[in-house]
N, C-alpha and C positions, 0 to 999 in steps of 0.2 A: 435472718429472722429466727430460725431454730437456735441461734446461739444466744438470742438474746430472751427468748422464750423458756429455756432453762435455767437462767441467769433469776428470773423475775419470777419463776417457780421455786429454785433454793432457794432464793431472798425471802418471801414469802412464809414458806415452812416456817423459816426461821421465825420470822415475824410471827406464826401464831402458838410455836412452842416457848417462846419470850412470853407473849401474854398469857399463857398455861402458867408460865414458872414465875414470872415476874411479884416480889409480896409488896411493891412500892408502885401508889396509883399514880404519881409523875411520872414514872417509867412505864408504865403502862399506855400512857396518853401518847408520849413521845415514840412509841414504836406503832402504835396506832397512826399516827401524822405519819411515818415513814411506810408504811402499808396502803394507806390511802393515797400518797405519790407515787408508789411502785408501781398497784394496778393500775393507778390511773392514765399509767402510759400503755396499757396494751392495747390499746383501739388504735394507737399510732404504728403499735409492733406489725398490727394482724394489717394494717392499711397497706398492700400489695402493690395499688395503682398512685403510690408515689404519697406525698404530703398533699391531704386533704381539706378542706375546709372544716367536714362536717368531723371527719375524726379530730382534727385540733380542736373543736370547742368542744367537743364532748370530752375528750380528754384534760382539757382548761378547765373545765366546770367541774367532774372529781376532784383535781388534784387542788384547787381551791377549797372549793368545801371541806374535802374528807381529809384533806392532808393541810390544812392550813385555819379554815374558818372554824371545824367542830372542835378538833387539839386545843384551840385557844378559848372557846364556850367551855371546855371541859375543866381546864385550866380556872379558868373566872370561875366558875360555879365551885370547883374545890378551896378554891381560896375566901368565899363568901360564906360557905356551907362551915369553915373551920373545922374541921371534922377533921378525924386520924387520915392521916396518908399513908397506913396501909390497909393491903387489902381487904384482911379476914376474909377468907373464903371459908363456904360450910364445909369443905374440901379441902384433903390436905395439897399442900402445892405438889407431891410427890404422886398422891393418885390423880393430879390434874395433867402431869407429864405424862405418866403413863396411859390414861387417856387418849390422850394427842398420838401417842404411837398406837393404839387402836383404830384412831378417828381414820390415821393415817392411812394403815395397812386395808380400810374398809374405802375409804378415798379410793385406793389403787383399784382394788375392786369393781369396784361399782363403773369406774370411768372405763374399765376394762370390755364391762360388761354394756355399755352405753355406747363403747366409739363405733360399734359398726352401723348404729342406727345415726349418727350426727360426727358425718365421714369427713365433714368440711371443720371440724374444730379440734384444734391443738390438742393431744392427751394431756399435755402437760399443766395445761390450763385446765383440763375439767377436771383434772385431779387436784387442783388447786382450790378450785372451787367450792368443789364436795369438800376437802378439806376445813372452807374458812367457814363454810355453813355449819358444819357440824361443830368444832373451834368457838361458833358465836353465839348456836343455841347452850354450850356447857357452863358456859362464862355468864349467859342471864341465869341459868337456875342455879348456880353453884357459885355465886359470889353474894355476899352481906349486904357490901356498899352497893346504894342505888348507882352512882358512880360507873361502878363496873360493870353494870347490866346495862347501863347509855352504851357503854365501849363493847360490849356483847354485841350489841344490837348494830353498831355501824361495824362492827367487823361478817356479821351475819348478812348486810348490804351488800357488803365488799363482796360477799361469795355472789350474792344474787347478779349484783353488776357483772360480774368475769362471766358468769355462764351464760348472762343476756348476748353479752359481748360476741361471744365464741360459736354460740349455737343459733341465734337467729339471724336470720339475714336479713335484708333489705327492710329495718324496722325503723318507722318512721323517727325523724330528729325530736318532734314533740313528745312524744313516747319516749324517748328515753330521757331528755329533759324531764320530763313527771316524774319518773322514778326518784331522780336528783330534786325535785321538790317534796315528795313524800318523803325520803331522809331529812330533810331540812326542815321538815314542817315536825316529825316525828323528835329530831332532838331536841327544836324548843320546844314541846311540850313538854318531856321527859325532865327538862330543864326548868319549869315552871312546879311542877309536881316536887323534882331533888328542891326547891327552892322553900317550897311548900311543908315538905316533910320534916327540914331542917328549922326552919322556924317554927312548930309544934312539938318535935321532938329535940331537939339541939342534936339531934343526930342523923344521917342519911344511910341509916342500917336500917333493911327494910323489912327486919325480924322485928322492930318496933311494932311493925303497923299490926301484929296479932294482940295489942294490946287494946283497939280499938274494938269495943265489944256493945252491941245493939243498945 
């Protein structure tokens, strides 16, 4: 387990120093789909008492959604929105990496400073966590495209799902299914809105909407 627990924590890093550096929104989405099957296997990693029922569906229901159903909404809305597929961030991608090795080194931190109170959850994971949270609040305020603050926003999930994951125990199936319908519910609107913005403005750069004045 520990080896495959550090396995899905480099993969990971990786994964949110890609969308830091990344200036191409397909390539953004498609390592977003690869991050949302990554995590979506650690309720199977942390499952101790063998292959479960309740971890395989909670596990099936991430990696659908997050790694399958939103990548390809994201996908359809860029290609509907006609809009540049690159990023523009207000940011340059250089102070976006270096960032990420900030985010990082304060990750290490904080999980460091967290493990002795929540003794039953993997450091590797809560450093990962605090990672993609921090990774998903920089990506909505520091990206143009509405676009990119959708993929902010389920990579900002992604932290919250790991750390549900790793540090609560015995939390009900319907509760964590909710979570998995507040994302769902959250990027079609997000999705209605990018849809919205784009037929008003012909653009889904959300520096537009200060144009909108009483």
């Amino acid at each position: 387990m520990f080896a495959l627990l550090q396995t899905v924590h480099a993969l990971g890093l990786l994964s949110g120093f890609a969308l830091l550096g990344t200036s191409r929104i397909g390539a953004c989405i498609r390592w977003l789909s690869f991050q949302g099957i990554l995590f979506g296997l650690v309720p199977l990693i942390l499952h101790q008492g063998g292959f479960g029922w309740r971890a395989g569906f909670l596990a099936a229901g991430n990696i659908v959604l997050k790694g399958i159903v939103f990548p390809l909404l994201l996908l359809r809305l860029r290609a509907r929105a006609d809009t540049s597929r690159e990023v523009e961030p207000f940011v340059s991608f250089v102070t976006s990496v270096l960032f990420g090795i900030l985010a990082l080194g304060l990750s290490v931190w904080l999980a460091s400073e967290m493990k002795p109170a929540l003794r039953q959850a993997p450091f590797a994971m809560l450093d990962s966590s605090i990672f993609l949270i921090a990774v998903g609040l920089f990506l909505i305020i520091s990206r143009r495209n509405a676009l990119m603050q959708v993929i902010g926003y389920l990579v900002l999930e992604n932290g919250i799902f790991v750390f549900g994951v790793i540090t609560v125990v015995g939390t009900p199936l319907l509760v964590e299914l909710g979570v998995l319908l507040d994302a769902f519910v959250g990027v079609f609107v997000m999705g209605i809105a990018i849809y919205h913005i784009n037929r008003e403005f012909g653009s889904v750069e959300v520096d537009r909407l200060s144009a909108l004045k009483g």
